[in-house]
C-alpha positions in Angstrom: 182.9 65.3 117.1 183.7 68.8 118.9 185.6 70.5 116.1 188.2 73.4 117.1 186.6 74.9 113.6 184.4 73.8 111.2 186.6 74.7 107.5 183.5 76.5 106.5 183.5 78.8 109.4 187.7 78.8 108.9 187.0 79.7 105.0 184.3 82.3 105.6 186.9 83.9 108.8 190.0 83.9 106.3 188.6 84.9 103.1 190.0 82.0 101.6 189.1 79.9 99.0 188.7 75.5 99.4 191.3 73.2 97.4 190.4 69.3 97.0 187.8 67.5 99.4 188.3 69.5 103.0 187.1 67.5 106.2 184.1 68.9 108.0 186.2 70.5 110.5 189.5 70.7 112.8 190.8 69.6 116.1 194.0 72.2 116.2 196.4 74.3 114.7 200.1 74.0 114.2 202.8 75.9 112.7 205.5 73.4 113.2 205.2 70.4 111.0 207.1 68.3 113.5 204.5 68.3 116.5 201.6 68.4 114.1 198.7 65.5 115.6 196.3 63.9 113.7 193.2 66.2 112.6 195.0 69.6 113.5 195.2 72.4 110.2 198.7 73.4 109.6 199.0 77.1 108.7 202.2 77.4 106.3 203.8 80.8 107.7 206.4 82.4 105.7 208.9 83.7 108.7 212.1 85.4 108.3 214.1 82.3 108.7 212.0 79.0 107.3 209.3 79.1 104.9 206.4 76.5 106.0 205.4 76.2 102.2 208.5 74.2 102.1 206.9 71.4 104.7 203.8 71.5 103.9 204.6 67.3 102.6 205.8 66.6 106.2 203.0 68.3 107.4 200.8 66.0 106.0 202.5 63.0 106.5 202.5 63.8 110.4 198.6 63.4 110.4 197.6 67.3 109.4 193.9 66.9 107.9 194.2 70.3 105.5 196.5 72.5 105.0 196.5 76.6 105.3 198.7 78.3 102.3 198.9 81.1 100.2 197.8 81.8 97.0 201.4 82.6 95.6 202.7 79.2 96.7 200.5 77.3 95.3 201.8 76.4 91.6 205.3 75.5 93.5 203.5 72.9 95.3 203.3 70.5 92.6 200.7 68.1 91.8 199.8 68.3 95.5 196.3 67.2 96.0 195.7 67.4 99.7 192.9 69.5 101.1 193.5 73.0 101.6 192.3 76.2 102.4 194.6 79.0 100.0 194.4 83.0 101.3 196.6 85.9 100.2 198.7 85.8 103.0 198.9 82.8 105.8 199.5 84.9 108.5 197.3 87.7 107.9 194.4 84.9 107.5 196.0 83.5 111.1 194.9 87.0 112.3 192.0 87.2 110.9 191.1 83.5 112.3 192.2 84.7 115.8 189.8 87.8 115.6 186.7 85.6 114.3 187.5 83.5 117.7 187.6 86.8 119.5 184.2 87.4 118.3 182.9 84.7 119.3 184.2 84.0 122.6 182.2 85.0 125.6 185.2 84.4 127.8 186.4 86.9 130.6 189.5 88.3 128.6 193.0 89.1 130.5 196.2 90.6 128.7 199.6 91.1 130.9 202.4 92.3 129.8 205.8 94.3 131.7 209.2 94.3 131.5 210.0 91.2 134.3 207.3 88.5 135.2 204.7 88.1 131.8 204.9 84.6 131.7 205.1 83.9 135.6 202.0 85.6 135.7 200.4 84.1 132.8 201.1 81.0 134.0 200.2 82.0 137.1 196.5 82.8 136.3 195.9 79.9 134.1 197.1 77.7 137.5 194.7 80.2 139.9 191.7 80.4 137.0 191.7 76.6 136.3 189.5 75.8 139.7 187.0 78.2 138.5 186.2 77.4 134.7 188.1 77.0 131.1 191.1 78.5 130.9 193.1 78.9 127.8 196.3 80.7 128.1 199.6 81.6 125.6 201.8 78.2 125.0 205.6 78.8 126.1 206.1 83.0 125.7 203.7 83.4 122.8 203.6 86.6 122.5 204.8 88.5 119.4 203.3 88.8 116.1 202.8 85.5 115.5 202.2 83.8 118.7 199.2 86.0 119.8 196.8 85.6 116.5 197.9 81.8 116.8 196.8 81.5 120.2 193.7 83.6 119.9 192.7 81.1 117.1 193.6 78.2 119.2 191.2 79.7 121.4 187.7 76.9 121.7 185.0 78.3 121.6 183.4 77.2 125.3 186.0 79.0 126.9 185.8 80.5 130.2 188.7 82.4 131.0 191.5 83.9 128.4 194.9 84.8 129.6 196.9 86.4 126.9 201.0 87.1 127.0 202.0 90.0 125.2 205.6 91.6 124.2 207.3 93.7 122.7 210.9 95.2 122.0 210.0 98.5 120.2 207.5 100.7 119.9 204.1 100.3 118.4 204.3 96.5 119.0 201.5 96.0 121.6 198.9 98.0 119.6 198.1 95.8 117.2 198.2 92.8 119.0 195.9 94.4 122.0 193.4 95.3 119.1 193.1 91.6 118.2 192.7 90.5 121.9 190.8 92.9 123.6 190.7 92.3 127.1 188.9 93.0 129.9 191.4 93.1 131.7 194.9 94.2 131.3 197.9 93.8 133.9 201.5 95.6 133.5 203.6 93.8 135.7 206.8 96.2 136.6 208.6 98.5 133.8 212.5 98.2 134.2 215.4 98.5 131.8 214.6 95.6 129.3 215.4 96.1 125.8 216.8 99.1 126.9 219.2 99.6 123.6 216.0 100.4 121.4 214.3 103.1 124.0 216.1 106.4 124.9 214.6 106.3 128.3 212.5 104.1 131.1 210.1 106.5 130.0 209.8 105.4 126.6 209.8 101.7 127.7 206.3 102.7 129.4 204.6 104.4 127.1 205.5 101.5 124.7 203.9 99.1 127.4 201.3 101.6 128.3 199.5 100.7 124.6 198.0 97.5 126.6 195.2 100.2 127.3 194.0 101.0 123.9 193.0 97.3 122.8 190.8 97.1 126.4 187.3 96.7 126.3 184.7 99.2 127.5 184.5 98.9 130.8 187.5 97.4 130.8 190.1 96.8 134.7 193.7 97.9 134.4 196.3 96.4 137.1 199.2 98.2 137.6 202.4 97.8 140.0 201.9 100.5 142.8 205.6 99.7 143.6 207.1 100.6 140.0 208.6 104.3 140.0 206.9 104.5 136.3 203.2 103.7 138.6 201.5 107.8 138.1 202.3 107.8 134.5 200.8 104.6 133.6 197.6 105.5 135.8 197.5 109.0 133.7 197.7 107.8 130.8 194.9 105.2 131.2 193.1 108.0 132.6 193.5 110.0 129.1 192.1 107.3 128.0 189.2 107.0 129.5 189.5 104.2 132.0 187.7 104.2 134.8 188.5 100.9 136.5 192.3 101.2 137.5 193.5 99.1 140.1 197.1 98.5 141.5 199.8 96.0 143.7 202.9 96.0 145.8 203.9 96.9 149.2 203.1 100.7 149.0 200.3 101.4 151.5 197.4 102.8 148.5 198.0 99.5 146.6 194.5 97.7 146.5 196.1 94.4 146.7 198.7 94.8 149.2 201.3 92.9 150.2 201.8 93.1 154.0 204.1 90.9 155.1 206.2 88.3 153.5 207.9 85.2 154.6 210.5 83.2 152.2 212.5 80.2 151.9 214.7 78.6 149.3 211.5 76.2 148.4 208.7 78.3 148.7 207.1 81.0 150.2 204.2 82.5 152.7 202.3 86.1 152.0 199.9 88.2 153.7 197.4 89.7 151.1 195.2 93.0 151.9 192.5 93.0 149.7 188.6 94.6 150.2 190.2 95.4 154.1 190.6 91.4 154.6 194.1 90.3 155.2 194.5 86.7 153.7 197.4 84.4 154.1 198.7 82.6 150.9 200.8 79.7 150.8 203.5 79.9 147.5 204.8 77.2 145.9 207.5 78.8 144.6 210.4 81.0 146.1 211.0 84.5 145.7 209.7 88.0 146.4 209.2 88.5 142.6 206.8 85.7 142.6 205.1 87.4 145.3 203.8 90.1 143.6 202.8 88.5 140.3 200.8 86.9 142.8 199.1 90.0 144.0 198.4 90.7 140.8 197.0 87.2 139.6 195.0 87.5 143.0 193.7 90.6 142.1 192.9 89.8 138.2 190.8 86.3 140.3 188.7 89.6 142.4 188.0 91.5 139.2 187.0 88.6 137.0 184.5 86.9 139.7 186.6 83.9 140.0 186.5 82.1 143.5 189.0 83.4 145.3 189.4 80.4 148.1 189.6 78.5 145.5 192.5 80.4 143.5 194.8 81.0 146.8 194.5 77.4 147.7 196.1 76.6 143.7 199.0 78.8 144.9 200.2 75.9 147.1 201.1 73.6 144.4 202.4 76.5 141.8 205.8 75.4 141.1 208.4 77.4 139.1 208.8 77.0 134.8 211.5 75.7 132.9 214.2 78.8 132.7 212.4 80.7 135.1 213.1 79.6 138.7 212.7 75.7 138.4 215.1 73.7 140.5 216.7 70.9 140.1 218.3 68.7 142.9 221.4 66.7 141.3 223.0 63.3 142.2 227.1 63.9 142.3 229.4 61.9 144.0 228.2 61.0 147.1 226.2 63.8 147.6 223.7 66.5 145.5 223.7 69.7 144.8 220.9 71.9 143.4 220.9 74.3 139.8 218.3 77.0 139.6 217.6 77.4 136.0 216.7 80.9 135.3 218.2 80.4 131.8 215.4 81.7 129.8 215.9 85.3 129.4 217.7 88.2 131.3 217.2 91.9 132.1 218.8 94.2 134.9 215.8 93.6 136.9 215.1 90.2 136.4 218.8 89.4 137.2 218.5 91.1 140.6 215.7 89.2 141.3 217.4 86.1 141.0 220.4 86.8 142.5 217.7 87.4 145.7 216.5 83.5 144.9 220.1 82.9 144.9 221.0 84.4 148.3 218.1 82.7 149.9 219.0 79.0 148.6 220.9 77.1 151.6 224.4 75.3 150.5 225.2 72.5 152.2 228.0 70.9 154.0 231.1 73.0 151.9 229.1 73.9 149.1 228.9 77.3 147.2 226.2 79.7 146.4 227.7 80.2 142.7 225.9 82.9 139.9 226.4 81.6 136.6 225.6 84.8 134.6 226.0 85.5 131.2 225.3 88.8 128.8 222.1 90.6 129.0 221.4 91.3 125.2 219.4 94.7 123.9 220.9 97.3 126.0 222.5 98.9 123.3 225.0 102.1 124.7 224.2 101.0 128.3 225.3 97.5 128.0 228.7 98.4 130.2 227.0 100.6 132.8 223.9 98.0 133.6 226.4 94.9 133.7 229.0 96.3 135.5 226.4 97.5 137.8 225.5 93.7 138.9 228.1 93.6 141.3 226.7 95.9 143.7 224.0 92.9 144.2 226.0 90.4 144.2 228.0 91.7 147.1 225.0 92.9 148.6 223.8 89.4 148.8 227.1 87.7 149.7 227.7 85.9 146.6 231.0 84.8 146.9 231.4 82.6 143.3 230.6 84.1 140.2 231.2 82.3 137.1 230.6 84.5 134.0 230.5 84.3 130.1 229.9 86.4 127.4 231.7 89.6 126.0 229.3 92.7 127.8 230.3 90.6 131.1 233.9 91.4 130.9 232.5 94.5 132.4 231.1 93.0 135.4 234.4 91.3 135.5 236.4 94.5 136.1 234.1 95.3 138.9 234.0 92.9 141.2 236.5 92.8 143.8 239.2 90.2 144.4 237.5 88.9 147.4 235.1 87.6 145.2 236.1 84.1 143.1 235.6 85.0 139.4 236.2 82.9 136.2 235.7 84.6 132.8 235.1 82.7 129.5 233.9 84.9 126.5 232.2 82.1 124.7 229.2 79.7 126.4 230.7 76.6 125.1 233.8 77.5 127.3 232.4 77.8 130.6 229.8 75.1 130.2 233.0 72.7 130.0 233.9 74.6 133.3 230.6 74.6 135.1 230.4 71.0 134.6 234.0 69.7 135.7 233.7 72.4 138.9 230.6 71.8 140.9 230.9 70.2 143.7 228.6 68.4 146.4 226.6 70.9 148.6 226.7 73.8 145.9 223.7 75.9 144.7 224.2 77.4 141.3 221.7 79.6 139.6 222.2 80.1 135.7 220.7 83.1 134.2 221.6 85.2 131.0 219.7 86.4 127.8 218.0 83.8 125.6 220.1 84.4 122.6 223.6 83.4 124.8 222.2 80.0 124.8 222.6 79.2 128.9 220.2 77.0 128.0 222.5 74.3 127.1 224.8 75.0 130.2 221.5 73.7 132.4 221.1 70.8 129.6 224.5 69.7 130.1 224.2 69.4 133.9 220.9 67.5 133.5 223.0 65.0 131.1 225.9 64.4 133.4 224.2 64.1 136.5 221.6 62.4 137.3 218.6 63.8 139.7 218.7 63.1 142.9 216.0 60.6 145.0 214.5 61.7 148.0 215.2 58.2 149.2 219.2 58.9 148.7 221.7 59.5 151.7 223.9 61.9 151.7 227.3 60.7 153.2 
């Protein structure tokens, strides 16, 4: 049996202590006793909202062969019998786990983070790495507190290639989560106004984003966005730190992997790469200038690393976009279809722009619509007016005629779009989901986009329930 972790190995990481017979080893680790699979150890984290003391029973009834939990705990648990390891503190023993797999992992190490694009790119290296070795990458975006120790210990130990999300909404965030990881390498994507209600400047946003570069290992490659207007401070400041290996991306003529020339459609996309003075042509799966240069700088993490590069660009052609970020859907109604770009996930001023790009570029069809379903941008604190009223200089730039909107900050964006420009306002989700669905019509493209927390989510859900998806073998009357 190829265990995950033997339990002594787990005991002697965690400094914890064994309770009733343990199995030999594990085969996982969960923290949610609802997707827990048989032989997987289910670590009993205490978070803000649920306790996972409280199903630990479930836990074991879903197939968990021991249980993780804390000293404390343990005389509420009853006459509980099951096997378990007990520690102080579950998630502190989670961290300690995930650095006892970073010590033993001979793996080529990569952390990204940046304002727009982490989990594109993520994703977009574990797709590009995969031809060339083991890859094991961050599930979903985790990348906080929790998500990174969890996925470090997830980490087996015949890995070849770790790619490592990490985020962050204050200051002081990344530090301790870079220490755990320690890359080898470590891309910042772009730094744009994200969070912006906790930082008193862009500036601020960089530095905080700029602590990637103390966790990296000697030796260690930094690849920055040459584009970015924040580009010279970031290279400083991993030259005060010692970095010799700094490498960059974008369309500016010193980037090392430079994009010359790009070609897009509402499907996917062609790119001309400059790298090592060879220009290379790479096919995209996926839509959009944005995805464009997180593949620059997944191309140029592929260089650095050793990967095979042929390899890596031909991946590219069947990289298709995520759930919430970018993935289309093309929808049965009537007689006819219509396609929904869910980009529900999450939202920032940069990130909105770039979708409203993807937007512009998808085709309508017969009398259809290009239609921006947009709702509020959450953490921008005092600038929340300025930076959503400021969408509709894109959105006319782009000739987005429909804009259907939700949410109180967009009440500003509201008041500054023109009358030429067909606008309905609902201040609640719920409102304008009822709207979205009883007002699409055949040949329309809508894209859907807002912060995570005003729950766009379900507007995309809702569309997926009502209508179905359209076969390629259909005809459109």
């Amino acid at each position: 049996m190829s265990w995950l972790w033997t339990t002594e190995d787990m005991i002697a990481a965690m400094a914890g202590r064994p309770f009733g017979a343990l199995p030999e080893g594990i085969t996982g680790i969960s923290i949610d006793s609802r997707s827990i699979t048989s032989g997987e150890a289910f670590f009993a984290i205490k978070g803000d909202r649920v306790d996972g003391h409280d199903y630990a029973s479930m836990a074991m009834a879903n197939g968990a062969s021991l249980l993780v939990v804390s000293e404390a705990r343990l005389p509420a648990m009853g006459r509980l019998t099951v096997p378990m390891i007990v520690v102080e503190d579950v998630l502190a023993a989670l961290g300690r786990l995930g650095q006892a797999s970073r010590e033993r992992s001979r793996a080529k190490i990569v952390a990204v983070t940046g304002s727009v694009g982490k989990t594109t790119t993520k994703e977009m290296l574990r797709h590009v790495l995969s031809p060339s070795g083991k890859v094991h990458a961050s599930v979903a975006s985790f990348n906080n507190h929790w998500g990174v120790p969890l996925t470090l210990a997830r980490m087996p130990d015949d890995t070849d290639y770790g790619v490592f999300e990490v985020g962050m909404n204050h200051p002081g965030e990344i530090r301790p989560l870079v220490a755990m990881i320690r890359p080898d390498v470590a891309v910042i994507t772009t730094i744009a106004p994200a969070h912006l209600g906790n930082f008193k400047s862009i500036k601020e946003i960089a530095a905080a984003k700029a602590e990637i570069f103390e966790g990296l290992e000697p030796g260690g490659h930094v690849v920055l966005n040459r584009d970015n207007d924040q580009f010279n401070f970031l290279e400083r400041t991993a030259q005060s730190l010692g970095i010799e290996h700094i490498h960059s991306f974008g369309q500016h003529a010193k980037a090392e992997y430079r994009l010359a020339e790009f070609n897009g459609s509402d499907e996917n996309s062609t790119l001309w790469l400059t790298i090592g003075g060879e220009t290379l042509e790479v096919a995209l799966g996926a839509p959009g200038r944005h995805i464009a240069e997180n593949a620059l700088a997944a191309l140029g993490v592929v260089r650095i690393v050793g990967a095979d590069m042929e390899k890596a660009i031909e991946a590219l052609a069947t990289l298709k976009p995520e759930k919430g970020r970018g993935k289309r859907h093309r929808l049965s109604i009537g007689s006819g279809s219509f396609t929904l770009i869910d980009e529900s996930y999450n939202a920032n001023p940069a990130s909105m722009r770039a979708a409203i790009a993807l937007l512009a570029a998808a085709e309508p069809t017969g009398r259809g619509r290009r239609i921006a379903v947009l709702g509020d941008m959450l953490e921008m604190g005092e600038y929340a007016e300025k930076v959503h009223s400021d969408l509709a200089g894109p959105l006319l730039a782009a000739g987005i005629e429909h804009v259907w909107l939700a949410g109180p900050d967009m009440a500003a964006l509201r008041e500054s779009l023109p009358e030429s420009v067909h606008v309905e306002y609902c201040e609640k989700t719920g409102e304008l989901t009822d709207y979205v669905l009883n007002s699409v019509v055949p040949g329309d493209v809508l894209m859907v986009k807002s912060s995570l927390g005003i729950g766009f989510g379900k507007i995309v859900a809702a569309l997926l329930d009502k209508f179905p998806a359209f076969a390629d073998t259909q005809r459109e009357l």
